[in-house]
PLY file of the C-alpha trace (Angstrom):
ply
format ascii 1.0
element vertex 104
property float x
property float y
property float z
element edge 103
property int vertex1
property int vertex2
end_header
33.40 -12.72 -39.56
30.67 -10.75 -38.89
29.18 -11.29 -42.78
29.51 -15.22 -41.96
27.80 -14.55 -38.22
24.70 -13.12 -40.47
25.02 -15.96 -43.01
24.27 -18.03 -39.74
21.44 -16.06 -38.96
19.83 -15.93 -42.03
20.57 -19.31 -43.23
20.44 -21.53 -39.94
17.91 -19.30 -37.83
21.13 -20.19 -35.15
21.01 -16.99 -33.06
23.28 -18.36 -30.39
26.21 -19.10 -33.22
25.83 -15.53 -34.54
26.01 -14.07 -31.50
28.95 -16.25 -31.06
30.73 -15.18 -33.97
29.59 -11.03 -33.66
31.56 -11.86 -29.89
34.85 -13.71 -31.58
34.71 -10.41 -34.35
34.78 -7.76 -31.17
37.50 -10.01 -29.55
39.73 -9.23 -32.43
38.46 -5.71 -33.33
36.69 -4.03 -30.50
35.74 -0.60 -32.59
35.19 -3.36 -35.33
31.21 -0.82 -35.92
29.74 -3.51 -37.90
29.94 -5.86 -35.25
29.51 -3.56 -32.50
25.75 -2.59 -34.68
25.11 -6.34 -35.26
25.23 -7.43 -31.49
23.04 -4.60 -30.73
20.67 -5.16 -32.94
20.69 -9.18 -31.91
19.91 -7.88 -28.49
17.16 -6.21 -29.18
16.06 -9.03 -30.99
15.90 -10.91 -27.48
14.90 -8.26 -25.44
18.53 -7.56 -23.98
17.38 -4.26 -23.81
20.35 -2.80 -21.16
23.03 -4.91 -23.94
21.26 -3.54 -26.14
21.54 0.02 -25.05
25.38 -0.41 -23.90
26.41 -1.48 -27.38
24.07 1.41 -29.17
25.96 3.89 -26.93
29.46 2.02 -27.92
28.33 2.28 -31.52
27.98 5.80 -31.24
31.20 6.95 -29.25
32.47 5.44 -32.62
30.22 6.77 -35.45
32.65 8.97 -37.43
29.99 11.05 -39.55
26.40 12.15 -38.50
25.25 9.40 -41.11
26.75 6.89 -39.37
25.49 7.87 -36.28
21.93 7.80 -37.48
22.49 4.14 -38.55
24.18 3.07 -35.74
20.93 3.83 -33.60
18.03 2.97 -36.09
17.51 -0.87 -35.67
16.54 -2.87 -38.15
13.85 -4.98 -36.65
10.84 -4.28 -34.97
11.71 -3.24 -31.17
9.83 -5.17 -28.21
6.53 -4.69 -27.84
6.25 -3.47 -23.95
7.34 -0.12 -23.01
11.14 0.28 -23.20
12.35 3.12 -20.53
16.12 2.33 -21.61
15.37 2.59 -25.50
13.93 6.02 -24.70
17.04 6.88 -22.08
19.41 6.29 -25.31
17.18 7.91 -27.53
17.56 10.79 -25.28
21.03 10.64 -24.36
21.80 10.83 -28.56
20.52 14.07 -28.62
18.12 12.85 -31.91
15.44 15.23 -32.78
12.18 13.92 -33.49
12.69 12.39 -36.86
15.43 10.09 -35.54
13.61 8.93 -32.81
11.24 7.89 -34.89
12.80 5.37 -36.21
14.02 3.71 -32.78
0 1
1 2
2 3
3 4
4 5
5 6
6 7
7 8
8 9
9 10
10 11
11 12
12 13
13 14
14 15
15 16
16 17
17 18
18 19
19 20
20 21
21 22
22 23
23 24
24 25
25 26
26 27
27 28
28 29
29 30
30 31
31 32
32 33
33 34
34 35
35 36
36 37
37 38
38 39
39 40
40 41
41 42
42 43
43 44
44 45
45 46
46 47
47 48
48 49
49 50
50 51
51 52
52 53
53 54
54 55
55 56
56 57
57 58
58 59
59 60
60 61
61 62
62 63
63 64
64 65
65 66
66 67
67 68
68 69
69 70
70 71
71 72
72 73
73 74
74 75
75 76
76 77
77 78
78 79
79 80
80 81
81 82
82 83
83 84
84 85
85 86
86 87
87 88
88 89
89 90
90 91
91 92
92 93
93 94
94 95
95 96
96 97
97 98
98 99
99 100
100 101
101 102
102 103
């Protein structure tokens, strides 16, 4: 579901239906990690930031590996351009030395 929420994305520019969809996918898997990474990263995308930071947290209580961790929290798309006290608060809170951060 979540494959077909980015199919939306990517192929409709419909950010409301893949947000949808990322929603239905945690409805029937809430540690689904995929989906809990997608709707993160689709907050960020419109400036959600405290969704945003709730569902990075989620995605790491889950991360089984220090890998996954790492790309739990690295979005994929540029962050919002004004200052972003709750970015840096989860940045923080991760514990991620200075190499990770730099890629929030």
């Amino acid at each position: 579901m979540v494959n077909k929420a980015n199919t939306v994305l990517r192929e409709h520019n419909d950010l409301a239906g893949c947000e949808r969809l990322v929603h239905e996918a945690l409805a029937i898997d809430p540690d689904c990690d995929v989906a809990i990474i997608t709707l993160a990263q689709l907050s960020l995308q419109q400036s959600k930031i405290e969704q945003a930071v709730t569902m990075f947290g989620r995605a790491r209580e889950i991360a089984r590996t220090e890998e996954e961790l790492v790309q739990a929290v690295r979005p994929s798309m540029p962050l919002p351009s004004s200052p972003c006290p709750s970015l840096d608060m989860l940045t923080q809170d991760l514990h991620l030395g200075p190499t990770c951060t730099d890629h929030l």
